[in-house]
C-alpha positions as CSV (number, residue, x, y, z in Angstrom):
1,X,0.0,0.0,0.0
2,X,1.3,3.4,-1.0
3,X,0.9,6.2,1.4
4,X,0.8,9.7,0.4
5,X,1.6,12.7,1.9
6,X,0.7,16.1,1.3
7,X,3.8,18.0,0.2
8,X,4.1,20.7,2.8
9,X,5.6,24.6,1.9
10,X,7.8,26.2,4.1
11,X,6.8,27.8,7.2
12,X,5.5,31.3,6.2
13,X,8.0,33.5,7.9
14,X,5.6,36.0,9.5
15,X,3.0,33.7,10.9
16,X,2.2,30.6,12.4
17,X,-1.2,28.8,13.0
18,X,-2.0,27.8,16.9
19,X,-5.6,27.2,19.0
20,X,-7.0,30.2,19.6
21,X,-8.1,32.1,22.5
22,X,-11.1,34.1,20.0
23,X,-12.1,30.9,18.0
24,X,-10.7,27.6,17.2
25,X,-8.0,28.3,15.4
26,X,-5.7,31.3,15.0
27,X,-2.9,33.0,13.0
28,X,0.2,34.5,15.4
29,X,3.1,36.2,14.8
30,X,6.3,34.3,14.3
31,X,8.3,37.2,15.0
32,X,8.0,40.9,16.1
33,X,6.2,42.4,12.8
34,X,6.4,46.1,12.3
35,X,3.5,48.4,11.5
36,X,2.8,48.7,7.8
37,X,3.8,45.3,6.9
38,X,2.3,43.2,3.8
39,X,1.9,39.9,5.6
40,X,-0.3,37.8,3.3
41,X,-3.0,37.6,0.2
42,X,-6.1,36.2,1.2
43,X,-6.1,33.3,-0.8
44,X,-8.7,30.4,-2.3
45,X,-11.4,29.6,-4.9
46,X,-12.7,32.8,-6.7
47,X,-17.0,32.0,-6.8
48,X,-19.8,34.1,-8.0
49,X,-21.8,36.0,-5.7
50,X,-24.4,33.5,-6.3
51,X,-22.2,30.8,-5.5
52,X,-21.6,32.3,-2.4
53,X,-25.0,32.6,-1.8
54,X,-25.6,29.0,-1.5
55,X,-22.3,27.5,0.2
56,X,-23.1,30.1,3.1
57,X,-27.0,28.9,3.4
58,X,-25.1,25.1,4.0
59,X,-23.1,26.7,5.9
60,X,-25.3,28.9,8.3
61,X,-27.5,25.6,8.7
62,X,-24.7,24.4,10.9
63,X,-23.2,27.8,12.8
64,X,-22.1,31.0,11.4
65,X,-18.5,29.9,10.8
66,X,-17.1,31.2,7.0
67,X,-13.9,31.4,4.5
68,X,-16.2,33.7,2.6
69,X,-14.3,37.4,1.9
70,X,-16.4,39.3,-0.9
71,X,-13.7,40.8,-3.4
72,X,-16.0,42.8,-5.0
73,X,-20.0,43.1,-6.7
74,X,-19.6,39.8,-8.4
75,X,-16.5,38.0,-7.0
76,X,-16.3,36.2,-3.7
77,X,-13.1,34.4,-2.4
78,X,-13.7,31.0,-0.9
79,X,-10.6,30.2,1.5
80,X,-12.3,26.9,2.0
81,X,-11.0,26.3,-1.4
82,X,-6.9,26.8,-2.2
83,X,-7.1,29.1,0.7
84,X,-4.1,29.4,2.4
85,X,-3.3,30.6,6.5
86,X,-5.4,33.6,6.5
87,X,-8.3,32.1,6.5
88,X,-7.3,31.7,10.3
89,X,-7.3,35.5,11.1
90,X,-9.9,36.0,13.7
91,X,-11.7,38.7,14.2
92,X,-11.4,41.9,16.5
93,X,-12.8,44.8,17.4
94,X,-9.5,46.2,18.4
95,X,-7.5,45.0,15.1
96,X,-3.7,44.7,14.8
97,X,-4.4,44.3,10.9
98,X,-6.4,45.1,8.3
99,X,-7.3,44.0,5.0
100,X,-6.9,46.1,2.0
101,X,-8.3,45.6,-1.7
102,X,-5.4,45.9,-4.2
103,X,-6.7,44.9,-7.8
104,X,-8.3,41.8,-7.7
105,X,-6.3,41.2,-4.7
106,X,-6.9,41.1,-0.7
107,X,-4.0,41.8,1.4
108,X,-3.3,41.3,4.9
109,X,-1.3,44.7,6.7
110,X,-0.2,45.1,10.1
111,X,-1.6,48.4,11.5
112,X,0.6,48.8,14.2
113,X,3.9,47.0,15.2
114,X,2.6,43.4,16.6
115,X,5.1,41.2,19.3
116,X,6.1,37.5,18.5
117,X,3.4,35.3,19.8
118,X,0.5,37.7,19.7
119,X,-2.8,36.6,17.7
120,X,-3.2,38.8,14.6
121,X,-6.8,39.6,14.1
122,X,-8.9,42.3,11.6
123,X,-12.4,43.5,12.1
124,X,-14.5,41.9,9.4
125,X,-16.7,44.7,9.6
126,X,-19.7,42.6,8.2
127,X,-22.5,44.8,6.4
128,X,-25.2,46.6,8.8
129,X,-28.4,45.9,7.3
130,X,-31.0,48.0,9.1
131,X,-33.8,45.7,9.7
132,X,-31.1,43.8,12.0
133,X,-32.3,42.5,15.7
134,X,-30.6,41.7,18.3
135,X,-31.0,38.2,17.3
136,X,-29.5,38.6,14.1
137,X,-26.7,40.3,15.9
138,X,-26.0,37.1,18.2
139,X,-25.8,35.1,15.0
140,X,-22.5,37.1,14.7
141,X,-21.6,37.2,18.1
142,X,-18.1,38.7,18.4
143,X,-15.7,36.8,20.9
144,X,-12.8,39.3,20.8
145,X,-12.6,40.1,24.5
146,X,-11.3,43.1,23.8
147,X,-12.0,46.6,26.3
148,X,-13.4,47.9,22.9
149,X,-15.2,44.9,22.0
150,X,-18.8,45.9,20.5
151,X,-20.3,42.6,20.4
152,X,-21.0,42.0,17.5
153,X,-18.5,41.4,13.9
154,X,-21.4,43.3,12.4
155,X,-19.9,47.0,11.7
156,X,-22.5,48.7,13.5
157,X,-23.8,52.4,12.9
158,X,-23.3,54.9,15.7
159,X,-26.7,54.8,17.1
160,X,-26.6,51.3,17.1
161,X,-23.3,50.9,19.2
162,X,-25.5,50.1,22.5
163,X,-27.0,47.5,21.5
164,X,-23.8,45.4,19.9
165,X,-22.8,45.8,23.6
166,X,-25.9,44.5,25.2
167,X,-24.6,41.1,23.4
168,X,-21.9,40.7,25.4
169,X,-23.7,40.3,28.5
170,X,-25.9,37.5,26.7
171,X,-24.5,33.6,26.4
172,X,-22.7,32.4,23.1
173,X,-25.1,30.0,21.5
174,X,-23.6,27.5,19.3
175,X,-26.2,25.9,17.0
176,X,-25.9,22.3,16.3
């Protein structure tokens, strides 16, 4: 019998993957990583919005959990698919990265200067839709535990600020 294994690439020399304190799993720095820095391309199957569409309904049958990142009106990158570590970036309200849209690219920076062993996270800043409740909002329940935390990955309006907040005081439900 032949076994196979899967050819493995060298270890990126930024980040490393680890169990997360956020959510399962979690990208960290390797080494201290100044501000400004192009860390990595968030990578994976380019779908149609459509497409999209209907891998996230299977998906949110389960729990919200998604390699989804919307490129633009009618492209959507699925890490799921040829994805690569970022993927594993968490979310936070209080982000030591951010993603930027160059071309039909998405890049990982560092925002500020980030220390060797500390999670890097962005804030996914999910669309506000405004006929939102507080139940939607707990179906994106944020878990950053940071002082600025607004409960929610949803990028809520000004007003709505209060109630994001209000979720952190409520359980984390995990649907089955």
């Amino acid at each position: 019998m032949v076994t196979r294994r899967r050819a493995r690439s060298a270890p990126h020399p930024w980040l490393v993957l680890r169990r997360s304190g956020i959510q399962g799993r979690g990208v960290y720095a390797r080494r201290d990583i100044p501000n400004g820095t192009r860390l990595i391309e968030y990578t994976g199957e380019r779908i149609t919005s459509a497409e999209a569409d209907r891998r996230d309904d299977e998906e949110r049958r389960r729990r919200h959990h998604t390699f989804l990142f919307i490129l633009d009106s009618r492209t959507v990158i699925d890490a799921r698919y040829g994805g690569n570590v970022s993927k594993y970036i968490n979310h936070s309200c209080d982000p030591n990265c951010e993603a930027r849209f160059e071309g039909a690219h998405i890049w990982i920076h560092a925002i500020r200067d980030i220390r060797a062993g500390e999670e890097l996270a962005y804030d996914y800043e999910y669309d506000w839709e405004p006929h939102y409740t507080r139940e939607d909002l707990a179906q994106y329940a944020c878990q950053c535990g940071s002082d600025r935390c607004r409960g929610t990955m949803v990028d809520l309006p000004a007003d709505k600020v209060a109630l994001g907040r209000a979720m952190l005081s409520l359980p984390v439900r995990v649907s089955a």
